[in-house]
Legacy VTK file of the C-alpha trace (Angstrom):
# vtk DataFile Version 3.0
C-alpha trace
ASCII
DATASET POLYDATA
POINTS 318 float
0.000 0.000 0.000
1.022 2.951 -1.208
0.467 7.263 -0.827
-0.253 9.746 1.646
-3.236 9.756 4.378
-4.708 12.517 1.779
-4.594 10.254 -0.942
-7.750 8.144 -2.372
-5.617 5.142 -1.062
-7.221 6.187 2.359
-10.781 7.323 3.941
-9.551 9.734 6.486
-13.024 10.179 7.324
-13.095 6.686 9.493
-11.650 5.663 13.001
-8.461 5.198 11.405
-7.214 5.899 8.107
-9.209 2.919 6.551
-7.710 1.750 3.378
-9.924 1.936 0.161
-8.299 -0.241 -2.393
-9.010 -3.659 -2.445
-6.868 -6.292 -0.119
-3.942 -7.881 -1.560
-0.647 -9.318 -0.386
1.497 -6.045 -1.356
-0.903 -3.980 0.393
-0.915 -6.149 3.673
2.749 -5.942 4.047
2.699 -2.217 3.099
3.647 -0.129 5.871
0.324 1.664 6.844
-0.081 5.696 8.325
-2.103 5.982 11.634
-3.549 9.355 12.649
-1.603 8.874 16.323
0.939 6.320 16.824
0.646 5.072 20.303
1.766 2.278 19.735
4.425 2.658 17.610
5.841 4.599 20.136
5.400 2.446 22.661
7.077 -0.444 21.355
9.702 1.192 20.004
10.251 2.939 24.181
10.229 -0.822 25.263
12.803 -1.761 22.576
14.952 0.802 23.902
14.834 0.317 27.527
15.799 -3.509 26.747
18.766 -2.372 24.708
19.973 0.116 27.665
19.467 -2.914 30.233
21.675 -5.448 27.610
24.247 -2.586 27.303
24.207 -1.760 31.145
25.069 -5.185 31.870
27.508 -5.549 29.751
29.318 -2.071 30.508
29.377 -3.648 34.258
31.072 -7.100 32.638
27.884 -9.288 33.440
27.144 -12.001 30.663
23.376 -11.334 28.546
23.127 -14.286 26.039
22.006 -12.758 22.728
19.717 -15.424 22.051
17.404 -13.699 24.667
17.620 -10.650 22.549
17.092 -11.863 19.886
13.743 -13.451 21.089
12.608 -10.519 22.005
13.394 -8.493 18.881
11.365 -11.072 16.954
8.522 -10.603 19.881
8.579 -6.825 19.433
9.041 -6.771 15.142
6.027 -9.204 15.287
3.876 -6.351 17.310
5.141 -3.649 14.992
4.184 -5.738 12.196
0.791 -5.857 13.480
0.177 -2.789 13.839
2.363 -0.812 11.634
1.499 -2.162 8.298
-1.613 -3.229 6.116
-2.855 -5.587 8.155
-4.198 -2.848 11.153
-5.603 -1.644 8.100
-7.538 -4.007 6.808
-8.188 -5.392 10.297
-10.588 -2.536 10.872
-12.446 -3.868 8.005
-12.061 -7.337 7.298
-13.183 -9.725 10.707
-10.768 -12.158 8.922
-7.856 -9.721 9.030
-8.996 -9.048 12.631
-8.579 -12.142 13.442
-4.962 -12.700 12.235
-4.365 -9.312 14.412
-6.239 -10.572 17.255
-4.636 -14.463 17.278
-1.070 -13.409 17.036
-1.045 -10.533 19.079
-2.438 -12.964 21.660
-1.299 -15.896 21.127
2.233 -15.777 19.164
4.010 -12.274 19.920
4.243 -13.118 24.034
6.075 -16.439 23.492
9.399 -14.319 22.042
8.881 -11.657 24.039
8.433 -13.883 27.570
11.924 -15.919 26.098
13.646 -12.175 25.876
13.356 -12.492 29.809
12.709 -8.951 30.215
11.577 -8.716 33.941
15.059 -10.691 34.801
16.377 -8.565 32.367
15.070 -5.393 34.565
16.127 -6.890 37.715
19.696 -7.515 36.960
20.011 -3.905 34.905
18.491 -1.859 37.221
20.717 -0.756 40.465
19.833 -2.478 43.370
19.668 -0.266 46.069
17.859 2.285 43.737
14.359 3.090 44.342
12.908 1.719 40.963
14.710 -1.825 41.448
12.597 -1.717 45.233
9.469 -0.520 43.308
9.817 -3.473 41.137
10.559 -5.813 43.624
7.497 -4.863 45.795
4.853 -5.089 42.576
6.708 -8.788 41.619
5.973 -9.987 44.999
2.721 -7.783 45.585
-1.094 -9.258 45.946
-1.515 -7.799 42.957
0.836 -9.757 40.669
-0.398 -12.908 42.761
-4.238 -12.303 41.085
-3.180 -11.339 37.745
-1.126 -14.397 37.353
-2.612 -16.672 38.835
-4.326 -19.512 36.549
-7.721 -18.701 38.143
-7.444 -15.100 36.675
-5.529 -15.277 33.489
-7.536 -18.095 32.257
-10.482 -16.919 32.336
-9.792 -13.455 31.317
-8.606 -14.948 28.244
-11.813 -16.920 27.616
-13.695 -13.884 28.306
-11.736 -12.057 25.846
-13.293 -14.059 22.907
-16.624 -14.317 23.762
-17.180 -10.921 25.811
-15.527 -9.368 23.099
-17.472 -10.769 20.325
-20.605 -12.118 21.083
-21.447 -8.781 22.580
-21.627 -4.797 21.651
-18.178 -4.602 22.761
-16.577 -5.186 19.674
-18.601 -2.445 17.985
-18.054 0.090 20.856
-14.035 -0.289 20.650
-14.085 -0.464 16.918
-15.645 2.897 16.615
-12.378 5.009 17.362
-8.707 4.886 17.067
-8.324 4.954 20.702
-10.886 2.120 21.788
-9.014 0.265 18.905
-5.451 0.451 20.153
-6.661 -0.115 23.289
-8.450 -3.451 22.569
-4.965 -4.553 20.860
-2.827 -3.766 23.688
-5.386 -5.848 25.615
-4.828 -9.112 23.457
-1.258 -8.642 23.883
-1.344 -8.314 27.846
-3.835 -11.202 28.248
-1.432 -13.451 26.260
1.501 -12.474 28.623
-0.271 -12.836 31.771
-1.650 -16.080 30.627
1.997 -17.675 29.292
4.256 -15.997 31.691
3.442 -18.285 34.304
3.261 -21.273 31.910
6.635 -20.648 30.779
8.180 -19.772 34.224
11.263 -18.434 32.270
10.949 -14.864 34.528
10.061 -14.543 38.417
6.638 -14.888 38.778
4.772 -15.479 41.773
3.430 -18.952 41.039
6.089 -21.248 40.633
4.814 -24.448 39.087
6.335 -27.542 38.192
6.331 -28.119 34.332
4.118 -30.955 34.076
1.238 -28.484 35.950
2.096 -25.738 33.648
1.975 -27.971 30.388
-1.763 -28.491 32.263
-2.290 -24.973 32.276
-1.450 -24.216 28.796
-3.819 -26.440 27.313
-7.189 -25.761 29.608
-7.889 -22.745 27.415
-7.698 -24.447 24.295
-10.988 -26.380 24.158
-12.759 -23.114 25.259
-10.471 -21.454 21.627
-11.280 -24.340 19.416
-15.288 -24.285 20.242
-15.390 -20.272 19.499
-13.419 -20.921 16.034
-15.445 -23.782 15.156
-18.966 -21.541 16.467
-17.817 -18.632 14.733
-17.073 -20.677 11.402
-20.152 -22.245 11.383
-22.616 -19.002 11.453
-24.354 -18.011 9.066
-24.940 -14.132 10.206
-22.985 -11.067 11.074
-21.454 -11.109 14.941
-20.795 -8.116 14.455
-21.677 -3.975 12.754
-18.075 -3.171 12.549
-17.280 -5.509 9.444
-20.700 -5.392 7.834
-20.029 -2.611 5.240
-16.624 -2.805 3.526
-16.163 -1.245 0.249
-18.613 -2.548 -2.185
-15.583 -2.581 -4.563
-14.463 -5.520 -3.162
-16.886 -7.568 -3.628
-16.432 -9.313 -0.704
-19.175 -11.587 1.391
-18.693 -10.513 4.343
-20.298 -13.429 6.033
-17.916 -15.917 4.203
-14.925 -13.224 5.587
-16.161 -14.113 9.409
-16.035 -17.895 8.350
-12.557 -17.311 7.416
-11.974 -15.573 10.884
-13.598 -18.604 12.676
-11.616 -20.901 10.491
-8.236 -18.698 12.039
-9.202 -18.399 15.339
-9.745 -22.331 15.127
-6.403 -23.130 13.350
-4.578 -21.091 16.014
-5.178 -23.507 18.942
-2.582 -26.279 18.061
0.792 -23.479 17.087
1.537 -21.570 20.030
0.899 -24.936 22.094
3.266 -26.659 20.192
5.556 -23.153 21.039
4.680 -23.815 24.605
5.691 -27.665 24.821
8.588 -27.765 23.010
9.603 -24.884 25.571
8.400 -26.483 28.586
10.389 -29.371 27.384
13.670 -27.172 27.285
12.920 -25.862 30.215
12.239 -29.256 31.987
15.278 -31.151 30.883
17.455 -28.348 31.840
15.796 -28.268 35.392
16.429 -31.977 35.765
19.702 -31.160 34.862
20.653 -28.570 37.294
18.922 -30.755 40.100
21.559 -33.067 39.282
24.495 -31.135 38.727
23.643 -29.822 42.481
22.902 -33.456 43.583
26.259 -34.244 42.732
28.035 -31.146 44.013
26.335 -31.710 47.228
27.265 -35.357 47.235
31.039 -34.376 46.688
31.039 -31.627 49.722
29.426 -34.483 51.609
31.834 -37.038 50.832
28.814 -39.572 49.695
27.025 -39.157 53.106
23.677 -40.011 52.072
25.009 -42.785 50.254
27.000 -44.257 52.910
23.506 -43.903 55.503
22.057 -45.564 52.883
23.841 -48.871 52.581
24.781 -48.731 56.396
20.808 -48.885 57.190
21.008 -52.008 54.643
23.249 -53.483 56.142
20.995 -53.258 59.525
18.722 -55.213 58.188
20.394 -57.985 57.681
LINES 1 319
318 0 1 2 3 4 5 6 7 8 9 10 11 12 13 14 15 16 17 18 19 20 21 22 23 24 25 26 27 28 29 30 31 32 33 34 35 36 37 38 39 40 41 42 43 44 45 46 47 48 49 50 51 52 53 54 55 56 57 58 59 60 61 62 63 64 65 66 67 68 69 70 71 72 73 74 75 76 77 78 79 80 81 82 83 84 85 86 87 88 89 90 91 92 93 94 95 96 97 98 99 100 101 102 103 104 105 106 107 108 109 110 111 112 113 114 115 116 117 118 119 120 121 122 123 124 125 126 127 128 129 130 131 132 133 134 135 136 137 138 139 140 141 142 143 144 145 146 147 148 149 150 151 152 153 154 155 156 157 158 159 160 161 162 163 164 165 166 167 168 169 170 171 172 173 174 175 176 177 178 179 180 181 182 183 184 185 186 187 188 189 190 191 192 193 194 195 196 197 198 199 200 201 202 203 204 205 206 207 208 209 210 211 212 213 214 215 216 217 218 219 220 221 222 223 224 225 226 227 228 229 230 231 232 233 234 235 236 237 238 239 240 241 242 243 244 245 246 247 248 249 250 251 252 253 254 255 256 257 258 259 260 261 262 263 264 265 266 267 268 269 270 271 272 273 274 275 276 277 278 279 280 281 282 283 284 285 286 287 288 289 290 291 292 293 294 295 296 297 298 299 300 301 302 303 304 305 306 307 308 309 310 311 312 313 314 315 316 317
């Protein structure tokens, strides 16, 4: 996509400026002009405040791998990409362009960003005897981080999300301005962080389960996910005002569109859990190896105490 907000490219009468020429791959990709750019802003100031913690650790000689980094580079490009080019477009048209938005924003973009490590991250960079490393501290091991990440909140709020969101007015409310739209994006992302930040247990958190309970974890939402795909793809009327009326132009059945969306929504239940397990499993194997490096390490400063108990109460029973 291509020209200037004042361009017939572009109805700058809308929420947003809402693209007029038909969908197509270029245009998707196509970076796209917003009338305020919140939240190109905003990821760009959380880029930067993970590059000054990377090069504040390693001005003071401490060791940041640059696979974390890279992670979350990939987790914040994939946000920009959302919501920088065609497809925040056409996702305030097209429900099936939504729903790309709406399932990766949710569901894919936390998973690099929660491997960046970016709360251990803040905790090493950031002085400790300074007031914001105490600040940080206290809301990491406050009530309040207990609730919000605590399976009991996060999973439903992430049920809710889909069908408070779109089997109600909601939808149409938030859809009717820039800021309500932005807003309701940011809110997909957060709800997928709180939900897998726990799940993953790569940064402190205050529930601290063992992998087999988070594996659990991950996949009680996804029944809840496949049902609203598979509801949504079978309907046969709007959800929704917001994506009733797209350019006539198109040509475009807009009921067939919110199939598609279902048909998304559905198909993204099985790739971030596949995300999640194979990191779970990386996670697991090197927790069974640490407990036995320190097995051994405690065996050695023992000199095989527990092992010598052991076949001494043997032999007592003889």
């Amino acid at each position: 996509m291509t020209g200037t907000p004042n361009s017939p490219m572009f109805d700058v009468t809308g929420p947003m400026w809402m693209p007029m020429a038909p969908p197509t791959w270029p245009r998707f990709l196509a970076w796209h002009p917003q009338p305020v750019p919140i939240l190109l802003v905003l990821a760009v100031l959380v880029a930067a405040l993970y590059a000054w913690g990377v090069v504040r650790l390693h001005r003071r000689g401490d060791r940041w791998p640059v696979g974390r980094s890279i992670w979350f580079a990939c987790g914040i490009a994939s946000f920009v990409f959302m919501i920088g080019t065609g497809i925040n477009g056409y996702g305030m048209e097209l429900f099936s362009v939504h729903m790309v938005q709406h399932m990766t924003l949710n569901m894919v973009t936390p998973i690099p960003l929660l491997l960046g490590r970016p709360t251990t991250l803040a905790l090493r960079a950031i002085p400790a005897r300074s007031r914001a490393h105490r600040v940080l501290v206290r809301v990491l091991g406050s009530r309040f981080a207990a609730v919000v990440t605590a399976p009991a909140f996060t999973i439903p709020l992430f049920i809710l999300t889909l069908y408070g969101l779109y089997f109600t007015p909601v939808i149409d409310w938030l859809m009717g301005n820039w800021l309500g739209h932005d807003a309701m994006l940011v809110h997909f992302l957060l709800t997928g962080y709180l939900l897998f930040w726990p799940i993953l247990g790569l940064d402190p958190s205050p529930h601290r389960q063992r992998p087999a309970v988070r594996l659990i974890e991950a996949f009680l939402p996804m029944p809840f996910h496949a049902f609203f795909g598979v509801a949504v793809m079978g309907m046969t009327t709007l959800l929704t005002r917001c994506f009733a009326d797209p350019p006539m132009s198109w040509h475009l059945d807009t009921v067939h569109d919110q199939q598609v969306g279902g048909a998304i929504a559905w198909g993204f239940t099985e790739l971030p859990n596949l995300a999640v397990v194979l990191t779970l499993a990386v996670v697991w194997a090197a927790s069974s190896k640490h407990e036995a490096l320190r097995h051994d390490r405690s065996e050695n400063r023992t000199d095989d105490a527990e092992l010598r108990a052991y076949n001494e109460w043997l032999h007592n029973l003889r």
